[in-house]
N, C-alpha and C positions, 0 to 999 in steps of 0.2 A: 852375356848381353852385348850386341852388336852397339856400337856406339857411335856408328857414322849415319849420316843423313844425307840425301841427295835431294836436290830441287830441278825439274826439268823443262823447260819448253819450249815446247817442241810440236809441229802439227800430229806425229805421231803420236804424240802423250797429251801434256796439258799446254792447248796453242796457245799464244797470244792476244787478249780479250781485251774486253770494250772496257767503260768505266766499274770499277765497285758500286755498288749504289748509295747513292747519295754520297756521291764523290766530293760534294763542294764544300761538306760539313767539316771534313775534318784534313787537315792536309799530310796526315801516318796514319793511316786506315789498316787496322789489321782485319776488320769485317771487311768480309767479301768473297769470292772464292777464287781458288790458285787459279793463278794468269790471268787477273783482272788488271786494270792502271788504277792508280790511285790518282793520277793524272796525265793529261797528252794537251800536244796542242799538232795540230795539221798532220795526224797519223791516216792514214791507209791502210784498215784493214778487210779491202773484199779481196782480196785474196789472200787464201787460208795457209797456203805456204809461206809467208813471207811477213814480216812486220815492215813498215814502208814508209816512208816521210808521203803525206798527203799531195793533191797538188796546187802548184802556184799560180794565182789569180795575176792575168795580162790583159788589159785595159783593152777593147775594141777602139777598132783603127776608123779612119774615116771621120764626118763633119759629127766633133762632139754634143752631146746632149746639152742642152741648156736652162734643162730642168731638172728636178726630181722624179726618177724613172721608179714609179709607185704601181708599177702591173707589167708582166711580160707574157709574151701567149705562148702557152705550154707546148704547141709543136708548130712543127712547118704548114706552110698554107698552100704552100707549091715542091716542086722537085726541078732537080737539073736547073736552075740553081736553087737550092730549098729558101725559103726567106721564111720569117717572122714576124712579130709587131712588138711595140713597147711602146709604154705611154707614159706621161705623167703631166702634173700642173697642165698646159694648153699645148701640150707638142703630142704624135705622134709620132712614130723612129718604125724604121723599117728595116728589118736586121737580117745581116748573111752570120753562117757561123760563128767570124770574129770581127765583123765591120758595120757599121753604117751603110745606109745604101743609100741615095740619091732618086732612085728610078723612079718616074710618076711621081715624081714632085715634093717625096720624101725630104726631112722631116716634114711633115702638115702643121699650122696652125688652128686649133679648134679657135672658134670667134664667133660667138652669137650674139647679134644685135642686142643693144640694150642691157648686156650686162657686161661687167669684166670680172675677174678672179675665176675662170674658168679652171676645174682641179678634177682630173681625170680620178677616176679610182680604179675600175677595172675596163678590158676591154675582150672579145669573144669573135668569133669566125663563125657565120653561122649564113648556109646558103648561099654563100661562096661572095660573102661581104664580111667586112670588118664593121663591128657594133661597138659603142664606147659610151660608157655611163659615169656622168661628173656633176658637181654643184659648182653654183656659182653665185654672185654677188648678191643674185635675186631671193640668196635664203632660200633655193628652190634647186632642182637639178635637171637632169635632162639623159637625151639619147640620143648620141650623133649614129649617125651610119654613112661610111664611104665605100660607093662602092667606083671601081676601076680608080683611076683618081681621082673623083670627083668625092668632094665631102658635101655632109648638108648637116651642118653643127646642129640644128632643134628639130631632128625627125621626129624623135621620140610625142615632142609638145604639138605638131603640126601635120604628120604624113599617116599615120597608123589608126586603122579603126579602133577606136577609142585614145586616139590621142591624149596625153595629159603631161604636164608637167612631174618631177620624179617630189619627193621629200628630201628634204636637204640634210644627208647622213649619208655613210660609208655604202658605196653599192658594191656588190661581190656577185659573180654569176657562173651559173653553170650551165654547158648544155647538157641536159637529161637523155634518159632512154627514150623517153615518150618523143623526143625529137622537138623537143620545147625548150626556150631560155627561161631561166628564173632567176630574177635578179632580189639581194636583199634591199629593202625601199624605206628605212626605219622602222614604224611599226609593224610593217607590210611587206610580203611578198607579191613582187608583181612578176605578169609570164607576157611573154611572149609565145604566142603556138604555133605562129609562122614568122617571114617575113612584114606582115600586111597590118597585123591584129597587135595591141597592146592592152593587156588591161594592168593599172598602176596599183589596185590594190586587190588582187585576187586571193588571198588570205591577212584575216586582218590579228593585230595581237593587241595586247591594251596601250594604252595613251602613252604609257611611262616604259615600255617594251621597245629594245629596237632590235634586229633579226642581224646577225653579226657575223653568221655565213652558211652553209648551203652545199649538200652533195645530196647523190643520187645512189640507193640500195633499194634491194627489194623490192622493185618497182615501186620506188617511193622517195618522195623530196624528203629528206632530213635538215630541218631548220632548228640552227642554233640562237637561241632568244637571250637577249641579257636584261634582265629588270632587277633595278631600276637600269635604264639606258647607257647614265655616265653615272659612275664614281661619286665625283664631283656632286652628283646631286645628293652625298649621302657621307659628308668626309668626316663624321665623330664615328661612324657603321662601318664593320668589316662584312655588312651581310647583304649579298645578292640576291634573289631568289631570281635565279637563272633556268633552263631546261632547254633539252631536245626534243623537238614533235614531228613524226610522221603527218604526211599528209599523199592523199593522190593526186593532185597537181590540179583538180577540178573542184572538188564538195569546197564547203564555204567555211569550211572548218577541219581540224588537224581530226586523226585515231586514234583513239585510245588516251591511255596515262602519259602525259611527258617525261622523259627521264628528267628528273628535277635535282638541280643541280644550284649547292647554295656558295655562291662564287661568280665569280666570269669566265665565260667563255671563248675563247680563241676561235682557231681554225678546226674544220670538221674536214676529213679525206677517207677517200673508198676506195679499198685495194684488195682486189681478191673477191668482194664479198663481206668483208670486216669493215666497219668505219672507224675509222681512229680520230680521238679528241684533243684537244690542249686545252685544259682548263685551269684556272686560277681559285683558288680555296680562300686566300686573304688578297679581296680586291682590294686593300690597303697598301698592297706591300711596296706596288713601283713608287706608292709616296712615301716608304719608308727607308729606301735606297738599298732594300733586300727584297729582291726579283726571284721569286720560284715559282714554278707552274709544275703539273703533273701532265703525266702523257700516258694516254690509257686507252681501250676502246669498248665499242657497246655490246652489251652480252644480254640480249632481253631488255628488259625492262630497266638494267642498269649500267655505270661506267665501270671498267674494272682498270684498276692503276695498274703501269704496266712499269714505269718510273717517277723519279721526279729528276725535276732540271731546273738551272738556274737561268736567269736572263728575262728578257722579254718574252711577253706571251706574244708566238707566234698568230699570224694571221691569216686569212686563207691565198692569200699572195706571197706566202713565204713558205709554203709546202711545195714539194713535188715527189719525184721518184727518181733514182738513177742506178744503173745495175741492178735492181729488184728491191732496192731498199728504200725504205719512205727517208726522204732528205729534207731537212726543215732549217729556218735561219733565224737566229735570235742574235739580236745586238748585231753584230759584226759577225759571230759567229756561223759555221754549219755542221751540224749532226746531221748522222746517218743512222738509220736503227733497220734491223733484221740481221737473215742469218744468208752466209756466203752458199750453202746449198742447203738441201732439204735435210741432211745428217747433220749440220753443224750447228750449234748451243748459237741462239739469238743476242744480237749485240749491239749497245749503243757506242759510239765514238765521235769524237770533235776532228772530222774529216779535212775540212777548209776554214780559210777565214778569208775576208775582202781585204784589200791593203788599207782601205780607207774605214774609219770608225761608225760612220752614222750607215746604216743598211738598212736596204726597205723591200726587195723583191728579190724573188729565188723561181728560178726556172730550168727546164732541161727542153727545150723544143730540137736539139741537135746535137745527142749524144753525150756533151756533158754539161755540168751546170755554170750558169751564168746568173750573175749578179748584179745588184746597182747600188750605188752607195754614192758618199758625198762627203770632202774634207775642205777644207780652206775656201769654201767657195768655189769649189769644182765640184761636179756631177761627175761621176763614171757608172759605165756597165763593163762587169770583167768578166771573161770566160776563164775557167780552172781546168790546165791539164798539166802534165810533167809532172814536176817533182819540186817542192819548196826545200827550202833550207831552215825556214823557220820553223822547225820542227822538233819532236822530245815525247819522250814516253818512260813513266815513271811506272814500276811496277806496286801494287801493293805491299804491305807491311808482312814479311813474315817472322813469326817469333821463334826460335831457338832456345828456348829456357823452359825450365822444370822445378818440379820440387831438386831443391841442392844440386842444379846442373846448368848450366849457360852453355852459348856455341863457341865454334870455331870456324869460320870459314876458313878453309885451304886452296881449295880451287874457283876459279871461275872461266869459263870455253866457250867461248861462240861462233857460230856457223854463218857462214853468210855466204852470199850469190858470187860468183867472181868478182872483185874488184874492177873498176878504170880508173882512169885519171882522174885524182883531184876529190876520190871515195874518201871520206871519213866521217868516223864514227865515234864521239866520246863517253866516257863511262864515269858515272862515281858513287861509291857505294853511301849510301847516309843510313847510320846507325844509332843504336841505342835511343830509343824516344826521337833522335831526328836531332839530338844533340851534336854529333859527330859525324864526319864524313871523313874519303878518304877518296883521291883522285887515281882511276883505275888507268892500266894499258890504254891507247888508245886504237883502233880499228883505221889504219892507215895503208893508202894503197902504195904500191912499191912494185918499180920494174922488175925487181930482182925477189920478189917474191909474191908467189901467185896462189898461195894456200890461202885455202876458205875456212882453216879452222884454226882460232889462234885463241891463246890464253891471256885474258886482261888478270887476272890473278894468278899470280904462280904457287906454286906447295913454299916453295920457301920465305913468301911472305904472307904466310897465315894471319887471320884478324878476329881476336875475339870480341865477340857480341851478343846482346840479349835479342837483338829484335834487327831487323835492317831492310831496306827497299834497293832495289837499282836503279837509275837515272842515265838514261842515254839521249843525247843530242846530238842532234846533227847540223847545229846552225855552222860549224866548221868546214862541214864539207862541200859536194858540191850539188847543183840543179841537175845536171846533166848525168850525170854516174852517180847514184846514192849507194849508201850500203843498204843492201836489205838483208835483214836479219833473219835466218831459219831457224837458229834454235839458241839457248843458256843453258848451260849445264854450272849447277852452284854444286861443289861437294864441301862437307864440312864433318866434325864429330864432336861429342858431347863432350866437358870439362867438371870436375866438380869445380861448381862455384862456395868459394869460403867466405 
């Protein structure tokens, strides 16, 4: 009987993966499959060679925000130099890849006579103008449109065939295939089919219904409905009676069966062809200081879970894409989910975070993602690239024990990209239940030695154990030179346990 055992990973063998599922439940996971994390914070992994500290959020430069930036526009509106938009509460912001811009009058003040508490929600590019849909004091909302720099804060209520006032709730919008905007309007979805025409309630849902966000498959609007509306309206009830309804953007009514859905509903996004959900099962739970939502998407007639996650349920202003993977923002937090090429096992992971704790909007209009958030009384919008230091990747739980046998670790090797200055890497092995640990070699860069494959456990200091995970950090090291890891080789062999 052979009595040694090896653990490997490696892109050639078993790479380095996303979370175990349902990572949050237990913090020594032995479910899950080899080269899972049991946990990470700011990992990197779209490239399949490499395990990689995520990157670090840098605050845009230029006349800061003075609100809360609650919408950013998902690409550029121009080239040479590219720009974009962001809004929130009554500003507009007009943004180059890491700055502020000034040009044409930027930031703008929205300002509609007769009311104040103007509160942007979303904003859209549509015919080569900038659209912004907000409520305000009047319990009532609206639709600015600026175009060149000229704004006209109450187009919506005054310039458009069928002008009207919006309903005072969350507006989210999309522009469709059909080349229409549709905006969520509380119980209603209203369109827009041009620049010229408004109508404010071109699908209507019941009283107690508000439509909570909005993407386009199929040739067809996919609207996410939450009844009852608010929580609130229902706080001794965990029960929602929520769904998703096709509709064609014209009839006076949705197709078919809703996928009905008993919860709340987040954000809806269309990638590929698939629409993926974030839904909430216990609309109780952000009042019970245990936040979990699932993350799933529609297959027919139904949702199929694809995880679950913990945090805030994401909202349609905190979805987007970056490298081909859907990137979404809960709390502070950002996940990544899919797979680095068409051969490689599908993956979630905790990509980025904001420096700042309160997070509202997630965007990629310029290659990489950018954020807004808000601490001490300060607003920021941060773009993420490089490399953080606040970083760590714990591998799941593997067990080494038997009927009448426990392990030995002997070895542990790992492989990494050439070192620079100021590389490192720390290790610590936590064993037995999570009882024990033991602080490994360290991954240290050195003029005088330029090998990429070093031993943090040597043979001669063997450690026996029933169960153990590995923990690497890099908040040691540096921003500029990280280690990136290619491979762990753990070898060990069996003991009678007495």
């Amino acid at each position: 009987m052979d009595n040694n055992w090896t653990i490997t990973l490696s892109p050639t063998e078993t790479r380095f993966k996303g979370f175990v599922p349902v990572w949050f439940k237990n913090d020594y996971p032995v479910f899950g499959n080899k080269g899972q994390a049991s946990d990470m914070l700011n990992i990197d992994l779209t490239d399949p060679n490499v395990l990689s500290p995520g990157p670090k959020p840098s605050d845009f430069t230029g006349t800061q925000p003075t609100t809360e930036i609650s919408t950013i526009l998902n690409f550029p509106t121009s080239t040479d130099p590219a720009y974009s938009y962001a809004a929130g509460e009554n500003i507009i912001y007009k943004l180059l890849s890491s700055s502020f811009t000034t040009s044409l009058g930027y930031p703008k003040t929205l300002d509609k006579a007769s009311v104040t508490g103007e509160d942007i929600t979303d904003i859209i590019y549509y015919k080569g103008n900038l659209y912004g849909f907000y409520n305000h004091s009047g319990n009532a909302g609206d639709i600015f449109k600026i175009t060149g720099s000229v704004i006209d804060p109450d187009w919506g209520s005054t310039v458009p065939a069928g002008a009207h006032t919006l309903v005072y709730a969350p507006h989210y919008s999309i522009l469709a295939g059909d080349d229409s905007v549709y905006i969520t309007n509380g119980r209603y979805v209203a369109k827009m089919a041009d620049d010229s025409t408004l109508d404010d309630i071109a699908l209507d849902f019941w009283a107690d219904a508000q439509a909570s966000s909005l993407t386009w498959n199929n040739n067809r609007v996919y609207v996410a409905v939450n009844r009852p509306s608010n929580v609130a309206d229902i706080p001794t009830s965990n029960f929602n009676q929520s769904g998703i309804y096709r509709w064609n953007g014209s009839s006076t009514s949705w197709e078919g069966d809703p996928i009905e859905v008993s919860g709340r509903i987040g954000a809806l996004y269309t990638k590929n062809g698939t629409t993926y959900v974030w839904w909430q099962d216990d609309v109780l739970s952000s009042y019970s200081g245990w936040n979990t939502f699932n993350f799933g998407y529609i297959d027919g007639g139904k949702l199929v879970e694809l995880r679950k996650c913990k945090g805030s349920l994401p909202n349609q202003n905190q979805v987007c894409e970056l490298k081909g993977y859907i990137a979404w923002m809960s709390e502070s937090y950002i996940y990544l989910y899919g797979a680095s090429s068409s051969s490689s096992t599908v993956d979630l992971f905790q990509y980025a975070k904001t420096i700042h704790s309160d997070a509202y909007a997630l965007a990629n209009p310029f290659g990489s993602l950018i954020a807004s958030s808000y601490y001490g009384g300060t607003h920021y919008l941060s773009r993420f690239t490089g490399n953080t230091k606040s970083s760590s990747y714990n591998t799941k739980v593997y067990p080494v024990t038997g009927a009448g046998i426990k392990g030995v670790i002997d070895m542990i090797q790992v492989e990494f990209d050439k070192l620079a200055t100021g590389a490192r890497a720390d290790f610590t092995l936590t064993y037995d239940k999570g009882e024990s640990t033991k602080t490994l070699e360290s991954i240290i860069y050195s003029a005088t030695d330029s090998t990429t494959l070093r031993k943090i456990l040597s043979e001669n200091k063997s450690i026996e154990v029933e169960d153990f995970k590995l923990d690497i950090s890099h908040t040691n090291g540096s921003e500029a030179n990280p280690v990136k890891i290619r491979s762990i080789l753990i070898k060990g062999h069996y003991i009678t346990n007495n």
